[in-house]
C-alpha positions in Angstrom: 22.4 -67.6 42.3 20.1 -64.3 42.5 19.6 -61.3 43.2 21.6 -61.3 46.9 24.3 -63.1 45.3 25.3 -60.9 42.6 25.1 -58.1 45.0 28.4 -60.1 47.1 31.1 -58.0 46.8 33.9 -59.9 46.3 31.2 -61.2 43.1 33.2 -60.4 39.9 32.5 -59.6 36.7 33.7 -63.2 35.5 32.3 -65.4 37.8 29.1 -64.0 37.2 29.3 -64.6 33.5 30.3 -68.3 35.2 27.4 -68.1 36.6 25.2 -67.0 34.7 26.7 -69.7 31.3 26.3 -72.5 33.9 22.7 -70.9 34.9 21.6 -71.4 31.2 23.4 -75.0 30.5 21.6 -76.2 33.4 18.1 -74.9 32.5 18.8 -77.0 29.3 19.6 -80.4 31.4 16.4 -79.4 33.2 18.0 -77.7 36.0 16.2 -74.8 36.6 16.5 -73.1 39.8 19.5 -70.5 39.3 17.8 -70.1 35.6 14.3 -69.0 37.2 16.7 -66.4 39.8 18.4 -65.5 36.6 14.7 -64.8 35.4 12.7 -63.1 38.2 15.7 -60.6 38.4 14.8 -59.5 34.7 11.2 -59.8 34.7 11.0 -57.8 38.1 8.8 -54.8 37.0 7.8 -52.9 40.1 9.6 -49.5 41.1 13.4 -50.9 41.7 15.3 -49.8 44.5 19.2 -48.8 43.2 20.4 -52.4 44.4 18.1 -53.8 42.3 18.6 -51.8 39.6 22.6 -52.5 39.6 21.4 -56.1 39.6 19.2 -55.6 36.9 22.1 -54.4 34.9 24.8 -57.0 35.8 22.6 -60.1 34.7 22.1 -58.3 31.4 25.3 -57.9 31.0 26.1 -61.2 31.9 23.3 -62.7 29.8 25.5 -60.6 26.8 28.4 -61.8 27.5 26.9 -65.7 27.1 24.2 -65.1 24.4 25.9 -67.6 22.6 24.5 -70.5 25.4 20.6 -69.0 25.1 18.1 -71.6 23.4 15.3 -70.2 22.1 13.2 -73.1 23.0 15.0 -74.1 26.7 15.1 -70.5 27.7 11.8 -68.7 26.3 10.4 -67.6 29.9 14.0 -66.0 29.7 13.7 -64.1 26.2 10.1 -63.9 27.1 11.3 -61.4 30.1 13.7 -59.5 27.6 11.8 -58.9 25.0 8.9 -57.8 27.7 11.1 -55.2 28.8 10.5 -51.4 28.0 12.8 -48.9 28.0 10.2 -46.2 28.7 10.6 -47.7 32.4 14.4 -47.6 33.0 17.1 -45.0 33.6 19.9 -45.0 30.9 22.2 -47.7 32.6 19.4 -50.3 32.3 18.7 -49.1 28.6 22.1 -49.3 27.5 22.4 -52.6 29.0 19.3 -53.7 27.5 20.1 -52.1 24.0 23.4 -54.1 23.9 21.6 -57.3 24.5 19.6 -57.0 21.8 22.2 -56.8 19.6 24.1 -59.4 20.8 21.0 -61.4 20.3 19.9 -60.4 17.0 24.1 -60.8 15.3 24.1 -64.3 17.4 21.9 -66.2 15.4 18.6 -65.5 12.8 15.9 -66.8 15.0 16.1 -64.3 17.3 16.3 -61.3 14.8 12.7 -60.3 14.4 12.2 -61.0 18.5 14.7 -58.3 18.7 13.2 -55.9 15.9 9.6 -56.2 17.8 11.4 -54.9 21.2 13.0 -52.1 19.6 9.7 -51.2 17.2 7.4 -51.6 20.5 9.8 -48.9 21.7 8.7 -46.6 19.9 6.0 -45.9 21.9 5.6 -46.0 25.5 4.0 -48.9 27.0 0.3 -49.1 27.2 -2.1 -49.4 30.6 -4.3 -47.3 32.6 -1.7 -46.3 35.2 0.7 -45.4 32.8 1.2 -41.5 33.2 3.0 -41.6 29.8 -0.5 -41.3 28.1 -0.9 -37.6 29.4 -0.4 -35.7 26.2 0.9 -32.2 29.0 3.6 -35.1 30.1 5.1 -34.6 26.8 5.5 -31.3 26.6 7.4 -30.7 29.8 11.2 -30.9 30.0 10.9 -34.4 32.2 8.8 -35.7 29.0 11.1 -34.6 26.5 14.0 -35.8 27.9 12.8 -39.3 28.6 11.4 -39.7 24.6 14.7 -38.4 23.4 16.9 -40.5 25.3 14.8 -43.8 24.4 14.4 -42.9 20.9 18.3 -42.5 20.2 19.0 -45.4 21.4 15.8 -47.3 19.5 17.7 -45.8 16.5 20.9 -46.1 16.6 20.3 -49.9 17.9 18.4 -50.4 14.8 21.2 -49.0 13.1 23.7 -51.1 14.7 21.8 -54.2 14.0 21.3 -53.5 9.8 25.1 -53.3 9.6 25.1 -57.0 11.2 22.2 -58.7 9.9 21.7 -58.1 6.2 18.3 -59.5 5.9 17.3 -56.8 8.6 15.3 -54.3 6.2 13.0 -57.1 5.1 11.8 -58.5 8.5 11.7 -54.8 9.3 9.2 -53.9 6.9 6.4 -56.0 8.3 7.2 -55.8 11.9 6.7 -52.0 11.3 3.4 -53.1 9.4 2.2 -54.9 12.1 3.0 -53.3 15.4 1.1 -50.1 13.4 -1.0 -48.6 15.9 -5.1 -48.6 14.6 -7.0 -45.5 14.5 -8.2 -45.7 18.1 -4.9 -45.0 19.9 -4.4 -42.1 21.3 -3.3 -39.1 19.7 0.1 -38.9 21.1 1.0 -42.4 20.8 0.2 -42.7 17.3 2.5 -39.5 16.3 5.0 -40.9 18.8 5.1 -44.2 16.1 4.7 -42.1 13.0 7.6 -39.9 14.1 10.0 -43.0 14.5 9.0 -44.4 11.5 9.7 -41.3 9.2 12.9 -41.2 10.9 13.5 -44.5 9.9 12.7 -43.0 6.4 14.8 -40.4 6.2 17.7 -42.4 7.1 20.1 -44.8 5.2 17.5 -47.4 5.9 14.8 -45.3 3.9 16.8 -46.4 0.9 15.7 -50.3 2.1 12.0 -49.3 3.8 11.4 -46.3 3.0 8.6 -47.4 1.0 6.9 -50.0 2.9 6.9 -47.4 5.6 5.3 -44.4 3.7 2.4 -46.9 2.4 2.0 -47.4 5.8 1.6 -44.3 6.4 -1.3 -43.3 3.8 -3.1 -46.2 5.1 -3.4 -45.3 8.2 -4.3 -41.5 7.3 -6.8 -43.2 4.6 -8.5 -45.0 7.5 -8.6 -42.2 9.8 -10.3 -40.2 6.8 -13.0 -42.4 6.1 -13.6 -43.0 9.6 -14.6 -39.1 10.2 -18.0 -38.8 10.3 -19.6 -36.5 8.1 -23.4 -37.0 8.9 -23.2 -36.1 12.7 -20.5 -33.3 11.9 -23.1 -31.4 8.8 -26.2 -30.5 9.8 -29.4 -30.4 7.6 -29.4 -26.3 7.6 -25.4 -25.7 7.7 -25.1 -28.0 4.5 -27.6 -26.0 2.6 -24.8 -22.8 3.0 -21.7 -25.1 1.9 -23.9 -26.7 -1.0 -23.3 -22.5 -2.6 -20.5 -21.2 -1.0 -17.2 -21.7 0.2 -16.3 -22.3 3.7 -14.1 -19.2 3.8 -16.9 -16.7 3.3 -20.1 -18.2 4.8 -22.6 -15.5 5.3 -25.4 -15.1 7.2 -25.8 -16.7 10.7 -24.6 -20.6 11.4 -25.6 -20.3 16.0 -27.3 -18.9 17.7 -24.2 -16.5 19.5 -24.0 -15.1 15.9 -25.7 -11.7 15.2 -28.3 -12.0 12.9 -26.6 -9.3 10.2 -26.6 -9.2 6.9 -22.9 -8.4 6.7 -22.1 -10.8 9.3 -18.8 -13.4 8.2 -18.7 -16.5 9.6 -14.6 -16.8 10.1 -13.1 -19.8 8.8 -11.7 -20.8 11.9 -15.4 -20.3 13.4 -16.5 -23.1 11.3 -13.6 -25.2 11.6 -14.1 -24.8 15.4 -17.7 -26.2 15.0 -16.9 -28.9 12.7 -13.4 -30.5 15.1 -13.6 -29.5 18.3 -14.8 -32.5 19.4 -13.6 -34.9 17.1 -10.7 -37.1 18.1 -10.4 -38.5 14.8 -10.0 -35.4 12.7 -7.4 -34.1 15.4 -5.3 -37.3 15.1 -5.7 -37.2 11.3 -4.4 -33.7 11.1 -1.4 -34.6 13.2 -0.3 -37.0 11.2 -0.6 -34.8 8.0 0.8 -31.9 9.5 3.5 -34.6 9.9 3.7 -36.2 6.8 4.0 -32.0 5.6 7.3 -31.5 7.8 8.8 -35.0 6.3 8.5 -32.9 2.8 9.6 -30.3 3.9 13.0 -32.1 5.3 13.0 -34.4 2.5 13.1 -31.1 0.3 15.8 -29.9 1.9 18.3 -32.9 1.8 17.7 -32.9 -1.8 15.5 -36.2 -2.2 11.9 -35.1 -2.4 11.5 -36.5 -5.5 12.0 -40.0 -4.1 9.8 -39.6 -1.7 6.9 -38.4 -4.0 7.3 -41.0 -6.6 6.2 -43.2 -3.8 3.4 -41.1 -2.5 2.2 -41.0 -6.2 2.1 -44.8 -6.2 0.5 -44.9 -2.7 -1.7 -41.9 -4.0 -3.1 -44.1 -7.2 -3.5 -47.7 -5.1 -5.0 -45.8 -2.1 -6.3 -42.5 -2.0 -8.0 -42.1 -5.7 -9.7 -45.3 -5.0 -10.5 -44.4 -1.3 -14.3 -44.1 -0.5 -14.9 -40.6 0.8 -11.5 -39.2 1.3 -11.9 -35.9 2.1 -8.1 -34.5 3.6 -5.4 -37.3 2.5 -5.2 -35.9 -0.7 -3.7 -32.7 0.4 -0.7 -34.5 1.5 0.0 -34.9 -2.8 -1.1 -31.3 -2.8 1.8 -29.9 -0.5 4.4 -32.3 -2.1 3.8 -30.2 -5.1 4.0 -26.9 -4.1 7.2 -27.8 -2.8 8.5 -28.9 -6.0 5.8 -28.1 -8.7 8.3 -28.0 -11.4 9.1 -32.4 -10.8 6.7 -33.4 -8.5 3.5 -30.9 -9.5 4.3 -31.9 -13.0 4.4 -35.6 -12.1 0.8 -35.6 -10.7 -0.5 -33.6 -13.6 0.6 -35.9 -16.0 0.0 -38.9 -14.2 -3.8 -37.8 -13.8 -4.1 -36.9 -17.0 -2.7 -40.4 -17.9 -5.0 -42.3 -16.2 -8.1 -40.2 -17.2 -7.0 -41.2 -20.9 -6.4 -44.4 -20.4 -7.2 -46.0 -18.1 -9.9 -49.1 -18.5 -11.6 -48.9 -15.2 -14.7 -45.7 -15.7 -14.5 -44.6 -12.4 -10.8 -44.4 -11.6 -11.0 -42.0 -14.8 -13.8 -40.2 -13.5 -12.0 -40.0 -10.2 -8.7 -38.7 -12.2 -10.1 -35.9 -13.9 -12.1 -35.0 -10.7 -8.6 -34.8 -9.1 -6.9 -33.0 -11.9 -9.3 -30.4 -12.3 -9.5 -29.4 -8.4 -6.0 -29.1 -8.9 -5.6 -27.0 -11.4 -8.4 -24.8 -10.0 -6.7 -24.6 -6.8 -2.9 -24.9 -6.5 -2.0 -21.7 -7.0 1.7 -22.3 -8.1 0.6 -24.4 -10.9 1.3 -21.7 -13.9 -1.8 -20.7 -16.4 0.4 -22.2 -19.5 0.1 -25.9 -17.6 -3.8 -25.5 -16.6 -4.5 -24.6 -20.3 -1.8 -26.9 -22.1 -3.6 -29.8 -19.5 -7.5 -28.9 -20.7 -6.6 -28.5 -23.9 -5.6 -32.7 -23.7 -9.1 -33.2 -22.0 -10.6 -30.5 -24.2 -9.4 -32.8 -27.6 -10.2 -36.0 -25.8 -13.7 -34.8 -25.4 -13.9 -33.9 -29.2 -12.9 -37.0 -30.8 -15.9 -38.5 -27.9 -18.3 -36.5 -29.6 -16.9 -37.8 -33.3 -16.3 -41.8 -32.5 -19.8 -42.1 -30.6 -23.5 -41.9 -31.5 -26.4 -41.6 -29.4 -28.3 -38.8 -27.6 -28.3 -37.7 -23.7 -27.1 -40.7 -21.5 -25.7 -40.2 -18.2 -24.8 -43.3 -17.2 -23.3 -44.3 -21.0 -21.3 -41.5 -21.2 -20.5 -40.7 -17.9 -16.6 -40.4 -18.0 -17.1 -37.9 -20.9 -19.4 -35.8 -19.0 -17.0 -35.7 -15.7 -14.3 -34.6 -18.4 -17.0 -31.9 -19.7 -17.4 -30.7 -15.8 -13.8 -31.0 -15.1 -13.2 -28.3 -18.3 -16.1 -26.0 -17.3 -14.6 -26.3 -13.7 -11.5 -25.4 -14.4 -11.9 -22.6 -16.3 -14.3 -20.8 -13.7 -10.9 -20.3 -11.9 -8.5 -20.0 -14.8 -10.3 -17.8 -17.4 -9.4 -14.9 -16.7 -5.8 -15.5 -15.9 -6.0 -17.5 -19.7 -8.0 -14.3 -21.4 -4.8 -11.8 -19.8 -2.4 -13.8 -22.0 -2.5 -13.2 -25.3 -0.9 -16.8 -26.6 -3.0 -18.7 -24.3 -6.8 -16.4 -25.5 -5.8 -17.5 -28.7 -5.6 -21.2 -28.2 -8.7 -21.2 -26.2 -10.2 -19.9 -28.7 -9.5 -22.3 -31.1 -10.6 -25.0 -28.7 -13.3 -27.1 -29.4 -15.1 -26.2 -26.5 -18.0 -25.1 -28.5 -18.7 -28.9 -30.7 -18.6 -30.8 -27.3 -20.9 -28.6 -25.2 -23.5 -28.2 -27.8 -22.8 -32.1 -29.0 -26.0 -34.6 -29.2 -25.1 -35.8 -25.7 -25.9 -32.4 -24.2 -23.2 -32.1 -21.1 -24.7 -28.9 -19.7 -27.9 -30.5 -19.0 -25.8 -33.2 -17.4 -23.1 -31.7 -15.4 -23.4 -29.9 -11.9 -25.6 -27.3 -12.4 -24.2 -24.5 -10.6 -20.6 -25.4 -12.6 -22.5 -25.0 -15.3 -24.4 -21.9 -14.6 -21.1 -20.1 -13.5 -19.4 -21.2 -16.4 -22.0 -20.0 -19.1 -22.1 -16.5 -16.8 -18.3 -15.8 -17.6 -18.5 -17.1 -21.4 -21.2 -14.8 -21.4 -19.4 -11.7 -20.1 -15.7 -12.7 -21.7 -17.6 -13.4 -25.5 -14.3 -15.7 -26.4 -16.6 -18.7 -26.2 -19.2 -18.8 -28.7 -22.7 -20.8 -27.6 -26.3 -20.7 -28.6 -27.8 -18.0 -26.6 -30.8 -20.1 -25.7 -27.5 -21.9 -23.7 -26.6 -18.8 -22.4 -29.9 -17.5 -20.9 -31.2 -21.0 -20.4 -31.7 -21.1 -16.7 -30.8 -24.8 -14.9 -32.0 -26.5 -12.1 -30.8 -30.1 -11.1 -32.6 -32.6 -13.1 -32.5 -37.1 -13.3 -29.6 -36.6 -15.6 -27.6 -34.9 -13.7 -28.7 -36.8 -10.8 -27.9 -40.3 -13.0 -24.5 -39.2 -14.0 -23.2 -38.9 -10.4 -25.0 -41.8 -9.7 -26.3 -42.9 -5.9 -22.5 -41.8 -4.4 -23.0 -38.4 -6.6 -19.5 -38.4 -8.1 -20.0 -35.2 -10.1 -19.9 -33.6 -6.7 -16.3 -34.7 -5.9 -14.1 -31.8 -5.6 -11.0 -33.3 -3.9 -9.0 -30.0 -3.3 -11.8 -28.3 -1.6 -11.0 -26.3 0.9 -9.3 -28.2 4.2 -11.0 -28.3 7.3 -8.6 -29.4 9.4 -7.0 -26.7 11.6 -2.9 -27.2 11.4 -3.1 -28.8 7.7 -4.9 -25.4 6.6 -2.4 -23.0 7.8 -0.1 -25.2 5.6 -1.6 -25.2 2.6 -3.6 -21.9 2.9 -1.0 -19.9 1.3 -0.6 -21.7 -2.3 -4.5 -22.2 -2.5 -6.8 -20.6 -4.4 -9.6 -19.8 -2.7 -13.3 -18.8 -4.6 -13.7 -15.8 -2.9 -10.5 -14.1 -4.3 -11.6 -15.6 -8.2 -14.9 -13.7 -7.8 -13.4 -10.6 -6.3 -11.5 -10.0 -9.3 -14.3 -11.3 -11.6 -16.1 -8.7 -9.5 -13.6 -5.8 -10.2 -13.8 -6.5 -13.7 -18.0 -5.7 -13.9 -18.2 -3.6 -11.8 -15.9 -1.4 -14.5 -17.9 -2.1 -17.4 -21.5 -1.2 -14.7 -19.4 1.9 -13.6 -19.4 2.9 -17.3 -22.9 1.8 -18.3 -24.3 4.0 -15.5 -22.5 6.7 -16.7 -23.7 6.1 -20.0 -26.9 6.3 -18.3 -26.6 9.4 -16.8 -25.8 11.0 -19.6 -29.0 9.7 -21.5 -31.2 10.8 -18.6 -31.8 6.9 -18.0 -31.2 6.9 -14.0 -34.8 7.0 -13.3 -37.9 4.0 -13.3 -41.4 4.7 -13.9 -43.6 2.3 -11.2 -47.1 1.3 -12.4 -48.7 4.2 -10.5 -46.7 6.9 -12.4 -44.1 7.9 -10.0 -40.9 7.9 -10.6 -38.0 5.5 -8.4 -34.6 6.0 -8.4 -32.0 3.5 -8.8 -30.7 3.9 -5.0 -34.2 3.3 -4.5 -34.6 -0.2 -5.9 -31.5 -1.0 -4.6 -32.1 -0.1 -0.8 -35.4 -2.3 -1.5 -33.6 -5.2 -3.4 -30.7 -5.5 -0.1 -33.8 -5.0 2.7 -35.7 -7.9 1.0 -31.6 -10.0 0.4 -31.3 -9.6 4.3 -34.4 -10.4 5.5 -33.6 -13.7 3.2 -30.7 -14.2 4.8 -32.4 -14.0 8.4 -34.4 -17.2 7.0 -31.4 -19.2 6.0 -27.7 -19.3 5.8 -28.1 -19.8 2.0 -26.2 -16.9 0.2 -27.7 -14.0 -1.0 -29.1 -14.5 -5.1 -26.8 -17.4 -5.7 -28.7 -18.5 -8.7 -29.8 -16.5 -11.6 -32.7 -19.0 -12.3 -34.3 -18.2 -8.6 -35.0 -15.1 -9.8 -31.4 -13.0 -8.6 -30.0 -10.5 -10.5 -27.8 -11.3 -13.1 -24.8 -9.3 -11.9 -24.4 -10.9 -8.8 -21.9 -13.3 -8.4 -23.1 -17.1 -8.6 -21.1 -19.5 -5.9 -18.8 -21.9 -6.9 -19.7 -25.1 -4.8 -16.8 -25.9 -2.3 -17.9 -28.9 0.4 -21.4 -29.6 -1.7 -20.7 -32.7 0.8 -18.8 -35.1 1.8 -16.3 -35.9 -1.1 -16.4 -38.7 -2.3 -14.5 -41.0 -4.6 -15.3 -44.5 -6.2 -15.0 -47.5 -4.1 -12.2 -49.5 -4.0 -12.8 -51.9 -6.7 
C-alpha cells in the first residue's frame, strides 16, 4: 500500500481501514513494508500538493478507525510521525483528521494519554525554526494570521475538552505537561503570549476548576524570572539614579539627554523616561505582555463572578514566590490590580494576610519583606479607604509598642531590624495618609492616641535608623500638623545617612524596598495609573495647605511693615528680591545635576520646600529565597 494506492479510485473507505489494520498486524509480525508506506505518508512534511493532502487525510482516518491495533512499542516510528505533526502546517481537513486521532488515541488506552496531551499543548504555539514565517510578530496581526491561530486554537481546545470527558485522570497529567512544555524567558515575545493565552483559557474553563492552579503558579514563575532577569545596572545610570534616589519618576526635573533643554522648568514626561529605560529591552517588553495579560484574566475572571478564586491562588503564589523573590520589581503589581478590582474581598485579603505574616511570622525577613509590601500599599492603592490604612498602622503601631516594652538594649540595627522596618513602614505610610487621617475627625483622634510618640523616641532610636529622607519627610509634616508630639531637638535635628541606617538594610539595603513604586513598564502603567497614588499629587495638596498659612503670614507681615531685609551693607532687599536670587542660584544647580531642587532641609534648602519622597531609590529588592 501507499500513497498511489489509496489514491485508486475504486479504493474504499473499508478496504483501506483493511488495509491499513492488516498494515499495522503485519509491522507487529515484523512485516514492515506497507507499515513504513503507512508512515512516510504521515511524516511527509514538505508543501503537499492536494493529492497528497487527501492522502494525508484518509490514512488518518483510517489509522482512527483501527487505533485499537496500534502498539506503542511495534509502531513508535508510527506515533512518532503523529505526535510530530503540527497543526500550524495544515488546512482544517488535515486538522480535523488529526484532532480526531488524538482522541481516539488518548480514550483507547492510558499509555498513550500524555503523548496526546503533549501534541495538543505543543499546539499551542506554532512550531519553532528559522524558516518558520510564523515567528513574524506583523504575521499575527494581519487577517491571514488571525485566522490561522483561531482555527488551530479551537480545535486545541475543544480537543482537550473532548478528551477530560473520556479520560478522568486527564487534569493530573495535564498539569505537568503544561509545566514542562512552558516556554523559558528567551522565547520570543509572541510565542510566549501565544502559550500564556492558551493556558489562561484553560483556566477560565471547566478545567480551571481541576488546573487552574498549577497553571496560574506557572504563570508567576515565569513573570518572576522574567523580573529578576531585567537588568537594572545597564538600564540606571550613575547620574540618572542620583534623580530617582529624590524623586519620583513622574515629575523628574531638570535635564536626563542631551535633546532635553537645559531649563529649570523643564519636565521629564513619564513616558520619556520609560522610553529610555525599555526601548531596547526585550525582557521588560515580554514581561509586560504577560502582565498586561494576567490584568485582562482579572478583569474576565471579575466579570464571571469568580475573582475571588483566582486571587486566593495568586495570594498563595504571591507569598511562595514573589515576597521571597530577589529583586522583583513589576510582578507584584499583578496582586495590586487584583485588588482594585475587588478591594472590598481580595484588597482586604492582602491587607490582612500581610499584616499576618509581619506579626507572625518566624522567618525576619519575610516580615520585613511584609510590612515593606503592606506599607507601599497602603501608601499607594488609592481605593484602599483611610479607615483601613489607619485601622492597619494602628496593628503595626501597637506591635511596635509592646517591642519597645518586652526588649532592652540601646540602638541595634541588625538586632532589631524587623522593628525598625515596622517603624519605617508607619512613618511611610503616613507621609501619604496624614492628611487624609487629620480631615477625619474619628480617625485624628485615634492617631492621636497612638503610641507613635514611646516608639520613635524609645532607647532603640528608629529615626536614626530608618531611611532618612522617610524620616525627614515625616518629622516635616508632624511638624506642620502638631497632632504628633516629639522632642523638638527630633524635629529640627537634621539627618544624613549614617552605619545604622546603612546596617539595618543590610548589604541588599532592604529599607529601600518600596514594592509599589511607581511601574515602569509601558502597558502595565496605563493599567494601574488610575488607582495609584502618585507623590506628586500628595505634595501638591500638602503644598496647597502652606502655602495658605505663608499666604497669611505674609500678610501678617505686611501689615507689621516686615516685607523688607536689611543686608550687611545697610541697604534694604526685598523679599521678591531674595527670591529671584534664591531660584537663579536653584537653576543654575539644576544645570549641574538632575538632582531636585532643595530636596533636603539639612543641605542647607529652605524649610518650606517640599522634601521628595523616594520612589525607585533602586532596584527593589526583597530577601532571598530562603
Amino acid at each position: 500500500m501507499g500513497a498511489p494506492d489509496m489514491e485508486e479510485p475504486n479504493f474504499t473507505d473499508s478496504e483501506l481501514d483493511y488495509q491499513v489494520r492488516n498494515a499495522l498486524k503485519a509491522a507487529v509480525q515484523g512485516d514492515c513494508d506497507s507499515y513504513n508506506q503507512l508512515v512516510g505518508v504521515i511524516h511527509h512534511r514538505e508543501r503537499l500538493s492536494s493529492e497528497e493532502v487527501a492522502a494525508l487525510v484518509t490514512c488518518l482516518k483510517a489509522v482512527t478507525a483501527s487505533v485499537s491495533c496500534v502498539h506503542i512499542v511495534h509502531h513508535r516510528s508510527l506515533l512518532a510521525a503523529i505526535c510530530g505533526m503540527s497543526l500550524w502546517n495544515y488546512g482544517t481537513d488535515v486538522m480535523d483528521a488529526l484532532v480526531d486521532l488524538l482522541v481516539s488515541l488518548a480514550s483507547s488506552r492510558g499509555e498513550y494519554v500524555e503523548l496526546c496531551l503533549e501534541t495538543l499543548v505543543a499546539n499551542f504555539m506554532p512550531p519553532s525554526g528559522p524558516s518558520s514565517t510564523y515567528y513574524s510578530v506583523d504575521f499575527w496581526k494581519q487577517p491571514r494570521g488571525i485566522a490561522k491561530k483561531t482555527q488551530v486554537l479551537e480545535r486545541v481546545h475543544s480537543t482537550l475538552k473532548d478528551i477530560s470527558h473520556l479520560v478522568p485522570l486527564l487534569p493530573k497529567k495535564l498539569e505537568e505537561v503544561l509545566r514542562v512544555k512552558m516556554p523559558n524567558i528567551y522565547t520570543k515575545e509572541p510565542i510566549m503570549v501565544m502559550y500564556v493565552e492558551s493556558m489562561l483559557r484553560l483556566e477560565n474553563s471547566p478545567m480551571g476548576e481541576l488546573v487552574g492552579s498549577s497553571v496560574l503558579y506557572s504563570l508567576v514563575d515565569r513573570l518572576i524570572e522574567l523580573d529578576v532577569d531585567i537588568a537594572w545596572d545597564e538600564i540606571l545610570q550613575d547620574d540618572f539614579q542620583k534623580g530617582i534616589f529624590d524623586m519620583e519618576l513622574e515629575d523628574l526635573e531638570g535635564h536626563a539627554e542631551d535633546h532635553i533643554e537645559e531649563d529649570c522648568d523643564k519636565v521629564v514626561s513619564r513616558d520619556l523616561i520609560i522610553q529610555r529605560f525599555f526601548s531596547g529591552n526585550l525582557v521588560a517588553q515580554k514581561l509586560d505582555s504577560l502582565m498586561v495579560l494576567t490584568f485582562e484574566h482579572f478583569n474576565s475572571c471579575h466579570e464571571r463572578g469568580r475573582l475571588d478564586k483566582v486571587f486566593a491562588t495568586f495570594l498563595g503564589s504571591f507569598k511562595k514566590t514573589i515576597m521571597t523573590a530577589y529583586k522583583s520589581k513589576f510582578t507584584q503589581f499583578v496582586m495590586f490590580y487584583a485588588c482594585s478590582l475587588d478591594p472590598e474581598i481580595c484588597g482586604t485579603q492582602f491587607t490582612d494576610e500581610l499584616l499576618k505574616i509581619f506579626l507572625t511570622d518566624s522567618i525576619p525577613e519575610w516580615r520585613m519583606s511584609a510590612v515593606a509590601y503592606l506599607a507601599s500599599y497602603l501608601a499607594r492603592a488609592r481605593f484602599v479607604p483611610v479607615t483601613v490604612a489607619a485601622f492597619t498602622i494602628e496593628s503595626v503601631v501597637n506591635w511596635c509598642f509592646l517591642y519597645c516594652q518586652n526588649h532592652n538594649g540601646d540602638i541595634n540595627p541588625r538586632v532589631h531590624k524587623v522593628f525598625y522596618a515596622a517603624c519605617q513602614a508607619i512613618m511611610y505610610v503616613l507621609c501619604f495618609r496624614l492628611r487624609q487621617m487629620l480631615a477625619v475627625p474619628r480617625l485624628k483622634s485615634q492617631l492621636v492616641l497612638m503610641r507613635i510618640e514611646d516608639i520613635l523616641g524609645s532607647p532603640f532610636k528608629p529615626l536614626q535608623v530608618c531611611l532618612p529622607s522617610i524620616v525627614e519627610e515625616f518629622l516635616r509634616l508632624v511638624k506642620a500638623s502638631n497632632v504628633i508630639s516629639l522632642p523638638q531637638s527630633f524635629l529640627d535635628h537634621g539627618l544624613l545617612e549614617s552605619e545604622h541606617s546603612r546596617a539595618f538594610g543590610g548589604s541588599e539595603r532592604f529599607d529601600m524596598f518600596f514594592p509599589f513604586d511607581p511601574c515602569l513598564l509601558r502597558k502595565c502603567d496605563s493599567y494601574i495609573r488610575d488607582n495609584y497614588v502618585y507623590w506628586s499629587t500628595v505634595r501638591k495638596a500638602y503644598e496647597e495647605d502652606e502655602e495658605e498659612v505663608t499666604s497669611d503670614e505674609e500678610d501678617a507681615d505686611t501689615i507689621s511693615g516686615r516685607g523688607n531685609r536689611r543686608m550687611s551693607d545697610g541697604s534694604e532687599m526685598s523679599d521678591d528680591e531674595e527670591n529671584f536670587d534664591d531660584d537663579a542660584f536653584d537653576c543654575s544647580l539644576d544645570k549641574m545635576s538632575i538632582t531636585p531642587r532643595d530636596s533636603s532641609a539639612k543641605f542647607g534648602g529652605r524649610m518650606q520646600r517640599f522634601v521628595q519622597m523616594p520612589s525607585k531609590i533602586r532596584p527593589s529588592t526583597s530577601p532571598e529565597s530562603l
